[in-house]
C-alpha positions in Angstrom: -228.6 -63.5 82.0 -226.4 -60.4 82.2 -223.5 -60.5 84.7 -221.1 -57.7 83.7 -223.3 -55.6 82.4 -226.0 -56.3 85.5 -227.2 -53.0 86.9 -226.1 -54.2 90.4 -222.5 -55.2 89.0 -221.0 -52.4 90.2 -217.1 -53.2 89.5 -217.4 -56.7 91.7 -213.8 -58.3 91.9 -215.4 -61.6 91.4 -218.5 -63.4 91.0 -218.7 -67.9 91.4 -221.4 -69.7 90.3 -221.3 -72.8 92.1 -223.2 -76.0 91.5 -223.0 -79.9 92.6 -225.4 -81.5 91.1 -225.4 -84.6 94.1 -226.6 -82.1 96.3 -228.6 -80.0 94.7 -226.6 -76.9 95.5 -226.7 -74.2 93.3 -225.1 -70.9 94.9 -223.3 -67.5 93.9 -220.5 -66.2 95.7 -220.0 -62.4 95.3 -217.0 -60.7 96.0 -217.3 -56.8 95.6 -214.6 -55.4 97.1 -211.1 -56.1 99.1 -209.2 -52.8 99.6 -210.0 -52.9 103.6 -209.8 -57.0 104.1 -211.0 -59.7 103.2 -214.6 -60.1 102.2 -217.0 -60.9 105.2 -220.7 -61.8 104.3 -223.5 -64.1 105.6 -224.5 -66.9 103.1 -228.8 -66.3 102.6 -230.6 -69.5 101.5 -233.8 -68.3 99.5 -236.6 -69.6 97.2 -236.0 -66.9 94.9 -238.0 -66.9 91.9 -235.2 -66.5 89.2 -231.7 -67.2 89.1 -231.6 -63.4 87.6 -233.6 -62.3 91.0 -230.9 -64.3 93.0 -227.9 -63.0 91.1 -229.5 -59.1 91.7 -229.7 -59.6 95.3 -226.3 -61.0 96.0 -224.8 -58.5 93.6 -226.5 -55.7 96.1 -226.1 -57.8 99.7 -222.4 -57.9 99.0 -221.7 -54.3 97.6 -223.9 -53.4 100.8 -221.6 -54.9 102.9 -218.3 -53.1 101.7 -220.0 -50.0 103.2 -220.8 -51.7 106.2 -217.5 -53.0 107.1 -217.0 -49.5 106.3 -219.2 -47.1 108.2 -218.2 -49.8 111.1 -214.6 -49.2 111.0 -214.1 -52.5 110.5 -210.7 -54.0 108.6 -212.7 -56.1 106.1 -214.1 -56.2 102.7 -217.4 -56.5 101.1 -219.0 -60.2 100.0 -222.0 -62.1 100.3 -223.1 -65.7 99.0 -227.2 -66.8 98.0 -228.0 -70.3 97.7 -231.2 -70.7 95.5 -233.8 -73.1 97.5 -236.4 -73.4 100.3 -234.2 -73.2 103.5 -237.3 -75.5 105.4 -237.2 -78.1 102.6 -233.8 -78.0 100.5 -231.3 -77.0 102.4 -229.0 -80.4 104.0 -226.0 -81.6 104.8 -224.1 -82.4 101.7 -225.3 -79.0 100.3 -223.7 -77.3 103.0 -220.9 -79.4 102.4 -220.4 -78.7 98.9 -220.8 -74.8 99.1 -218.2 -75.1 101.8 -215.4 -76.8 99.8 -216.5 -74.0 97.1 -215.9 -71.1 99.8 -212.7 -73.3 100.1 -211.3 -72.5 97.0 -211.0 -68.9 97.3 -208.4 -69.0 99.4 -209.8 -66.5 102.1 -210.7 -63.9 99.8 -214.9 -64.8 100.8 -215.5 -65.6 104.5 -219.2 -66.8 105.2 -221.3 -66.5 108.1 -225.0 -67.8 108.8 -228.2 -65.2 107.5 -231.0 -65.6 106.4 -232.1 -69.3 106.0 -229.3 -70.3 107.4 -227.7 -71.1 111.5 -224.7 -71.7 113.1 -225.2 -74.7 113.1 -225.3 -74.5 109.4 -221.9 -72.6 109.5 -220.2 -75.5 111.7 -221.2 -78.1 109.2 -219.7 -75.6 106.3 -216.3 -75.8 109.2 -215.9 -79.4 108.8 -214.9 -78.4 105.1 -213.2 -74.9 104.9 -211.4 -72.5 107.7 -212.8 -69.5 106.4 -215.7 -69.4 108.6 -217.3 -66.8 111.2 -220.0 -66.7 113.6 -219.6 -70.2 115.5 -217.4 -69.5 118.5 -219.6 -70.0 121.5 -219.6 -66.7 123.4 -220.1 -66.3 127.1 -223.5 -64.5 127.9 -223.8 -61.5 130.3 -224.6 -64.1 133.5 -222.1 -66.4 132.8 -223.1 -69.2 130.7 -222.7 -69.6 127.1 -224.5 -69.2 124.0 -223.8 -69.4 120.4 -222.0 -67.3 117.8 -225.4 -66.4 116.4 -224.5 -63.1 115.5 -228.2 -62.0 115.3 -228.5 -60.6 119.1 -225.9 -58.1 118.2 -227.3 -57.1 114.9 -231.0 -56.6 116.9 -229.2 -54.7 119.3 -227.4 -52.1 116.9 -230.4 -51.8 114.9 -232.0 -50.9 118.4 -229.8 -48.5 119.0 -230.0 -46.6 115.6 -233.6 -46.3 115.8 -233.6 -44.9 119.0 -231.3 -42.2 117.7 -233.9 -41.7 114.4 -236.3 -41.2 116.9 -234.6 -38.7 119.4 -233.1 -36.8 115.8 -236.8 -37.1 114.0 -238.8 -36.7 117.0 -237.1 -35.2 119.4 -238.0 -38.0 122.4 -235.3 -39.9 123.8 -237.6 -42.8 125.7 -239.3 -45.2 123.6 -242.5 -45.8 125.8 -245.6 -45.4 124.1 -243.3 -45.2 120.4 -245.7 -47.1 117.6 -243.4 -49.3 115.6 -244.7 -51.4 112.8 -242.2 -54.4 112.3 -242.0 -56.4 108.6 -240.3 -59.7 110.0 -240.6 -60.8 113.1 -238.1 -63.8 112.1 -234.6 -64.0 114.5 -233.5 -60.6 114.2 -236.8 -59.1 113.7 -237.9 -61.2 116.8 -235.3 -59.9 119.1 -235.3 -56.1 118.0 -239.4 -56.0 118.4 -238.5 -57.8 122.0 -236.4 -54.7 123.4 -238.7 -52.8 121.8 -241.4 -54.2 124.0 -239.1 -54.5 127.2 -238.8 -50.4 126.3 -242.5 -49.5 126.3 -243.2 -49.5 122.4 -246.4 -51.0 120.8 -246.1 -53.0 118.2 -247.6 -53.8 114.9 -245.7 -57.1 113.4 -246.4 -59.2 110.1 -244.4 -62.0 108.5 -244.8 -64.5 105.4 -244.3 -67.3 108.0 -247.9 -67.0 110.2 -246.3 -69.0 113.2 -243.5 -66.4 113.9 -246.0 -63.4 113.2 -248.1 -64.9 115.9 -245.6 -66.1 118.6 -244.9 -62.3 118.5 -248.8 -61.5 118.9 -249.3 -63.7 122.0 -245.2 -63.3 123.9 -244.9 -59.0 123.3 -248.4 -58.2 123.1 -248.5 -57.4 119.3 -250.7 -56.7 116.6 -250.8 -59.2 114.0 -251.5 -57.8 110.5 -251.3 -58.9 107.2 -247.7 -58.9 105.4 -249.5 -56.9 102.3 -251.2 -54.5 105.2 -247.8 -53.9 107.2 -246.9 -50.3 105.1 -250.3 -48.8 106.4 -250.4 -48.7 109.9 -250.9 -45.1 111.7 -247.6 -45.5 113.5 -244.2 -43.6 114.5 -241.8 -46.2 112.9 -241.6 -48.6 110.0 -238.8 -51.3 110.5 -237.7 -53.7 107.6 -236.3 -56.8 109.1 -237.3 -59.1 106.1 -236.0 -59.2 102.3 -234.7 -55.8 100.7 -235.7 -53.2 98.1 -239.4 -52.6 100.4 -239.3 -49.6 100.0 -240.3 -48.7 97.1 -243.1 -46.1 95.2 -246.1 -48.3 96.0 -244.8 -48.8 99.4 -243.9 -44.7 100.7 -247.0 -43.4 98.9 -248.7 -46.2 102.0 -246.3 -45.3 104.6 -247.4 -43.0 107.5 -244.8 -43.7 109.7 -242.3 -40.5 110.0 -238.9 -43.2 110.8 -237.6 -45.7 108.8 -235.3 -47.7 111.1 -234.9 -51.8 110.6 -232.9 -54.7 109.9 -233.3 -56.0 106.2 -230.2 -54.9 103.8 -230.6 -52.9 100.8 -234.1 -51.5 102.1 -234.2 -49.2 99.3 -235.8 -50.9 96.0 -233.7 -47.8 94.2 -230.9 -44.9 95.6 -233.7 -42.4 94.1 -236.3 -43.4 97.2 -233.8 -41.6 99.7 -234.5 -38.5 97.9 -238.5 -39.1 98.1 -238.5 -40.3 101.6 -236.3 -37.1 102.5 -238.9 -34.9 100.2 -241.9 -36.7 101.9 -240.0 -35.9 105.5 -239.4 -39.6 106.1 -236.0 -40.1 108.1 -234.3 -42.9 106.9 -231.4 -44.6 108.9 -229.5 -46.6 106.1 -229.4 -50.1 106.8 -225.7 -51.1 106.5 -224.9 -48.4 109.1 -227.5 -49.7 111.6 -227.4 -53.3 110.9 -223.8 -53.6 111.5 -223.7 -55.2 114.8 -223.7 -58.9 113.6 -220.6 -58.3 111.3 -218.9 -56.1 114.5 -219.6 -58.9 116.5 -218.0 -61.9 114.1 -215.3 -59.5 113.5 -214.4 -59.5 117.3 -214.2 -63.4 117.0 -211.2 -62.6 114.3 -209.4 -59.9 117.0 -205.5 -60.5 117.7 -205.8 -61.5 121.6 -209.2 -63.2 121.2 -212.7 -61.7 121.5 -213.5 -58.3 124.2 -217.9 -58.2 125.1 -217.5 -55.4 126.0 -215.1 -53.1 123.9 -217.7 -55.3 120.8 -220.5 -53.9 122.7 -218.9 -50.4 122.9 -218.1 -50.6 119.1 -221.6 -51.5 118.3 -222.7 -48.4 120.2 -220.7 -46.2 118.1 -223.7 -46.4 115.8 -225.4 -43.8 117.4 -222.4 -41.6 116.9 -222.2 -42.7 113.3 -226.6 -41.9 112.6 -225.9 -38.7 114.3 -223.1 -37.4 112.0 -224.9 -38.4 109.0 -228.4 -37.1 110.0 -226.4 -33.9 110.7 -224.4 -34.1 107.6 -228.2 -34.5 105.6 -229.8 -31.6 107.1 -226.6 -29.3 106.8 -226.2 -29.9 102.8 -230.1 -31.1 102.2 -229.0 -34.5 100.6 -230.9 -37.7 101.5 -229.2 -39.7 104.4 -228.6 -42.7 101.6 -226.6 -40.6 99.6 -224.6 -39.2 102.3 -223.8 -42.2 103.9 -222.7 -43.8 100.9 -219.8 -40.5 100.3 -218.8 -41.5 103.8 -218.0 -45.2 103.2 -217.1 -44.4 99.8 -214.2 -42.2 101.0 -213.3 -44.8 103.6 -212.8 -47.8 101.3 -211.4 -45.8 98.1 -209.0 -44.4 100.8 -207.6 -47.6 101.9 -206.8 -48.7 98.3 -205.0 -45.2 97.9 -202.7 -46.0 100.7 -201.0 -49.6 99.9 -198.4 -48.9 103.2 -201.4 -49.3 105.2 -202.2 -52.7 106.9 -204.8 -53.4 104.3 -206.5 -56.7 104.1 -204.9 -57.6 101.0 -201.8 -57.5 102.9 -202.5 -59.3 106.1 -204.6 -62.2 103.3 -201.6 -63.3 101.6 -199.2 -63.2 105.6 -202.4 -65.7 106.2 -203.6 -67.2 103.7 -204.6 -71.0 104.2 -206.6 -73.1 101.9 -206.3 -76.6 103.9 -208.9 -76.8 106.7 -207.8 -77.4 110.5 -208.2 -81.2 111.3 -210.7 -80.0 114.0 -212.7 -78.3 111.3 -212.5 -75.4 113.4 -212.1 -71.9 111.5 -208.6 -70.5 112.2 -209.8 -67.4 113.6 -212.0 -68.9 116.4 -210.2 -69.5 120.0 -211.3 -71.2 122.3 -214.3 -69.6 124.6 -214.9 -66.3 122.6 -217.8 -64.1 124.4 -220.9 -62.2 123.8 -223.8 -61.6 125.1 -225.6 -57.9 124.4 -228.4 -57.1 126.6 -231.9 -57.9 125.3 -233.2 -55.4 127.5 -232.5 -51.7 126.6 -232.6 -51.0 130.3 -229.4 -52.6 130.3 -228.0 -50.6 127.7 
């Protein structure tokens, strides 16, 4: 198995392979990049086929989050971590334990948070062992009581967002009724994002690996249930990827006859060279990392000197908008494919901020912090007490 020489390598600061044989853990942290802060990624527990296949994705997941925390304007880095395994049947306790004490030994350079396969409650167990956690602070909702730090609600709500801004760029309609949207992944995030969807007037088209989600969707927002290998086919308006990554492929846009792309999954694009073919094919493409950033805007608030702000978080994750405007304009100005100019952007942004040590780069503000001893609580040392959130499900709200 290649690591240096991986295609996805991509100049990583640092890549652990961890293992505890008691537990059956075996994981990879990747770190890709620090010049901005530390690196902030969600740890995905998977059943992937290969350890190659696993290494490849969290090679990708955590160079793609570098140019989130980018395109966000966000003071962080870019890292991610997989755990090989079924999350339903493998995943437990002394796992989470072990990859914790793991996370533990970098000293703040990695700081997890829940994703696929895995919960909050997931990341307070990972607490008990390590400070360098995000996403568990309970957050107060909009009427008063408190939820979670699930950090999914704001990531459905930026990605709801975005694609309302494909749509208005792409087909000039700023209301959503009556919009055809064919969701792959109707898991948490995929779930919430086809439910504002719904609450907006859109029909929907939904499939999913697991057949219990793909129907709770069916019978609560009135969707159609089609097969996962029959999801790319639908006559609709907009394809959103809220699954795995790399979808979107050449099998998979010579099927497509939606005119948006606009979802939730990371690194949607199985290559950079599909931008070009979706731009070619006149396929608008809202890259992932700039309008699935609202889950790492939101942990990031949790990590804000003077405790978390709703609604200057919500505010931020509005900015996305903004941010899918500029580069839709920016594609159809110099006729490069949105990927491509997204990536210059963020590019620029966190090249910049290693150019300029002065500034109050991560690296900086790591070493003023860094502590590798947990709290006695097992509390993360950048969660408060009482942080809020609570972005409204309905896009009436909004």
């Amino acid at each position: 198995m290649r690591v240096f020489t991986a295609p996805a390598f991509d100049d990583h600061e640092q890549v652990v392979f961890c293992h505890d044989p008691s537990s059956g853990l075996k994981a990879i942290i990747a770190v890709h990049n620090t010049n901005r802060g530390p690196a902030l990624g969600g740890c995905r527990v998977w059943n992937y086929a290969s350890e190659e296949e696993a290494l490849h994705d969290v090679l990708r997941l955590s160079k793609g989050m570098t140019y989130k925390s980018a395109m966000a304007h966000l003071d962080l880095g870019g890292g991610k971590c997989v755990v090989i395994g079924d999350p339903r049947k493998d995943k437990n306790e002394a796992l989470l334990r072990a990859l914790g004490r793991y996370v533990d030994t970098l000293g703040g350079r990695y700081i997890i948070a829940e994703d696929a396969g895995t919960s909050v409650e997931d990341m307070k167990v990972i607490s008990e062992v390590t400070s360098h956690v995000a996403g568990i602070a309970d957050k107060i909702t909009a009427k008063g009581g408190t939820r979670s730090g699930d950090p999914s609600p704001a990531t459905a709500y930026g990605v709801f967002i975005g694609l309302r801004a494909a749509v208005k760029h792409r087909l000039g309609r700023s209301e959503l009724d009556g919009l055809k949207v064919a969701l792959q992944g109707v898991g948490h995030v995929g779930y919430l994002l086809a439910k504002q969807l719904h609450e907006a007037g859109a029909r929907l088209w939904v499939s999913d690996i697991y057949d219990d989600q793909a129907r709770r969707a069916g019978a609560e927002l009135k969707a159609t249930v089609v097969p996962p290998e029959h999801i790319y086919d639908q006559d609709v308006d907009v394809f959103a990827p809220c699954a795995l990554g790399a979808v979107i492929d050449d099998d998979s846009i010579s099927r497509l006859r939606a005119v948006v792309i606009a979802g939730c999954a990371n690194n949607q694009l199985a290559e950079d060279r599909h931008g070009a073919e979706l731009m070619r094919r006149n396929i608008l493409y809202a890259p992932d990392y700039v309008i699935n950033a609202g889950g790492l805007i939101d942990v990031a608030y949790e990590r804000q000197p003077g405790g978390y702000n709703r609604d200057k978080m919500l505010r931020h994750i509005e900015r996305i908008d903004d941010t899918l405007v500029e580069i839709f304009a920016r594609s159809d100005a110099t006729g490069r494919p949105s990927n491509v100019v997204a990536d210059k952007i963020a590019e620029e942004r966190f090249n910049k901020a290693k150019a300029t040590p002065s500034s109050d780069s991560g690296k900086s503000r790591l070493r003023a912090k860094k502590s590798r001893r947990r709290k006695p609580e097992g509390r993360s040392k950048y969660n408060g007490p009482g942080p809020v959130y609570a972005p409204p499900f309905s896009p009436k709200a909004s």
